[in-house]
N, C-alpha and C positions, 0 to 999 in steps of 0.2 A: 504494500500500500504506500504512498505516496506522503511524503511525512506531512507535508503543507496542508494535505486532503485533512490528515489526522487529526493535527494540532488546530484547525480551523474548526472541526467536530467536537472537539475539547472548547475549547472554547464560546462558543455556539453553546454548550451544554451549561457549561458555569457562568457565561456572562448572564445567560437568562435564566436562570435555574432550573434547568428541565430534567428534577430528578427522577424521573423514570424511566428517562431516555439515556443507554448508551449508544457511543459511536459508532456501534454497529449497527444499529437499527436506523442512522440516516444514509441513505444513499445519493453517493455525492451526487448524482445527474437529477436525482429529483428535487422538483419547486422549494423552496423554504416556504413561501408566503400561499396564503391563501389555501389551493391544495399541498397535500406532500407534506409537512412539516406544520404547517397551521401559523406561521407567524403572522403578525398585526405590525402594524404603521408604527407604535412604542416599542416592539422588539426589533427593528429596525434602527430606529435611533440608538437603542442600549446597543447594538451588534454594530451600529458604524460608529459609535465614540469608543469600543473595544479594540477593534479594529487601526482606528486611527492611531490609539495608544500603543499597540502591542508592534505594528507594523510599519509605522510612521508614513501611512498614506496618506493622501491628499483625495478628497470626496467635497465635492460643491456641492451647498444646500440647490435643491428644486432644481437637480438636472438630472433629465429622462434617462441621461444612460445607468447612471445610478438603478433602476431597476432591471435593466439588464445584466449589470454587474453583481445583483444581492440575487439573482435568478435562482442559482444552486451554490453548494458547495466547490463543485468545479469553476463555475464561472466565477467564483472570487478569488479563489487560487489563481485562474488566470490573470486574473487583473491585481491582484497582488505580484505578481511573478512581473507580472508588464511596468508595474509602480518601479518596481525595485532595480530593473534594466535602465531606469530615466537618468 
C-alpha cells in the first residue's frame, strides 16, 4: 500500500474522529463526501486545516477545484504529491 494513501486514512480517521472506522475499511478510489464515506461541508474544513498543517499545502477558500481534489483518498494524494513537486 502506498504510505501517503495510508497516513492520509490515519488521518482522515483522527482528525474527525471516526472511531469505528479503520483504514481498511476506506477505499482510496471511493467518494469521501456525500456517498462513500458520508462526509459534510464541516468535515471538510477540519480535513483541509489538517491537511494544510501536516502537509504544508496551499488550498484557496471557494475554488471549484478544491472538490475535485477532496474527491477520494487518491485524489488528495495526488495533489499532495503535485503541492510538494512546486
Amino acid at each position: 500500500m502506498n504510505p501517503l494513501r495510508e497516513e492520509l486514512k490515519q488521518l482522515i480517521i483522527s482528525t474527525l474522529e471516526l472511531e469505528d472506522i479503520s483504514s481498511s475499511d476506506i477505499n482510496s478510489d471511493d467518494p469521501l463526501f456525500t456517498n462513500g464515506l458520508g462526509l459534510d461541508s464541516i468535515d471538510a474544513l477540519e480535513l483541509g486545516l489538517a491537511l494544510k498543517k501536516k502537509y504544508q499545502i496551499k488550498l484557496e477558500a471557494n475554488n471549484e477545484q478544491n472538490k475535485k481534489f477532496f474527491y477520494s483518498v487518491n485524489t488528495l494524494a495526488e495533489f499532495i504529491q503535485a503541492q510538494r513537486s512546486v
